[in-house]
C-alpha positions in Angstrom: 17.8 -4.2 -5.8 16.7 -7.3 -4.0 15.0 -9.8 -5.5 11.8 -9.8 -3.5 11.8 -5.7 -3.7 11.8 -6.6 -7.6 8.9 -9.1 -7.2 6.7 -6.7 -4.9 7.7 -4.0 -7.8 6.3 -6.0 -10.6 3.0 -6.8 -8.8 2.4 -3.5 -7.7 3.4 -1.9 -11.6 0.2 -3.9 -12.8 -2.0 -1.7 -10.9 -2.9 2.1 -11.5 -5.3 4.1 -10.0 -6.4 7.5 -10.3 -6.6 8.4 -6.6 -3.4 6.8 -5.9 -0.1 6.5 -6.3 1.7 3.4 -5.2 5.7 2.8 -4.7 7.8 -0.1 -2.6 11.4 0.7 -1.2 13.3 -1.9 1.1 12.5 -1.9 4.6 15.6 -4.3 6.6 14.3 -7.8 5.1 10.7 -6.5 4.3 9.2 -4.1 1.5 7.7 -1.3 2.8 4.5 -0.2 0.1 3.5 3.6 0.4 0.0 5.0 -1.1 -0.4 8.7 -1.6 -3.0 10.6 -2.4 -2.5 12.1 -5.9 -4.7 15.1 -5.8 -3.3 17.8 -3.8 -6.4 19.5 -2.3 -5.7 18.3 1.4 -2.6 17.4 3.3 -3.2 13.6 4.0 -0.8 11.6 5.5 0.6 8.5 3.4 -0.5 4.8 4.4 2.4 2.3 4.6 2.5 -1.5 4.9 5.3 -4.3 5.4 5.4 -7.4 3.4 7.8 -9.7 5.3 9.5 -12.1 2.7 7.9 -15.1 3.9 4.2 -13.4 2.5 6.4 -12.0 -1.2 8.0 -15.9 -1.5 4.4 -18.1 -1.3 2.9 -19.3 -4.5 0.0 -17.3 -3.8 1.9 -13.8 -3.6 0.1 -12.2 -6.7 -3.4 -12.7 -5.0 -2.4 -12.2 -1.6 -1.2 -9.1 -2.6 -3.8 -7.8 -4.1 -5.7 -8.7 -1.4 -3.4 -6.5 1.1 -3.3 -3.9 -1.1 -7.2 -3.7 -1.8 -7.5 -3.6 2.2 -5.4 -1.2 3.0 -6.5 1.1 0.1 -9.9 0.8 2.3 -8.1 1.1 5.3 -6.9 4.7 4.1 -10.0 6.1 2.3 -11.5 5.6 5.8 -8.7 7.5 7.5 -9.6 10.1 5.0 -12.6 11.0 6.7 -12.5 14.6 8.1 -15.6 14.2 10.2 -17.2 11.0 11.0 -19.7 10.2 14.1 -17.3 8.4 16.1 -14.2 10.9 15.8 -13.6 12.6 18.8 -13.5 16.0 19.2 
């Protein structure tokens, strides 16, 4: 295991959610993050995201991440929506 994949690991095992489930695998020089749904009810499709190791090596990773990951947990809810005024038919 790389040492940014451990780094992206560690920030990501100090959140939980009970909506979500949250995993990061390597992706060529990036980390790739996945979000699931838990709850089975619907099939959903899962988000991803890339962190390129320039973003995983700054100072500021911890906050930047959260960041990301609080945007693109927004980002997917959204998707979520099964009917919505502007979806098109």
């Amino acid at each position: 295991m790389s040492e940014l994949l451990a780094r992206v690991r560690a920030e990501l095992a100090r959140y939980e959610h009970p909506l979500f489930d949250f995993e990061a695998r390597p992706a060529g020089e990036s980390v790739e993050i996945e979000i699931r749904f838990k709850l089975p009810q619907e099939p959903l499709h899962n988000y991803l995201f890339l962190l390129p190791p320039r973003e995983i090596d700054q100072a500021q990773f911890p906050w930047n991440f959260q960041r990301q990951l609080y945007d693109c947990l927004h980002d997917y809810v959204v998707e979520m929506f099964t009917s919505n005024p502007q979806r098109k038919a």
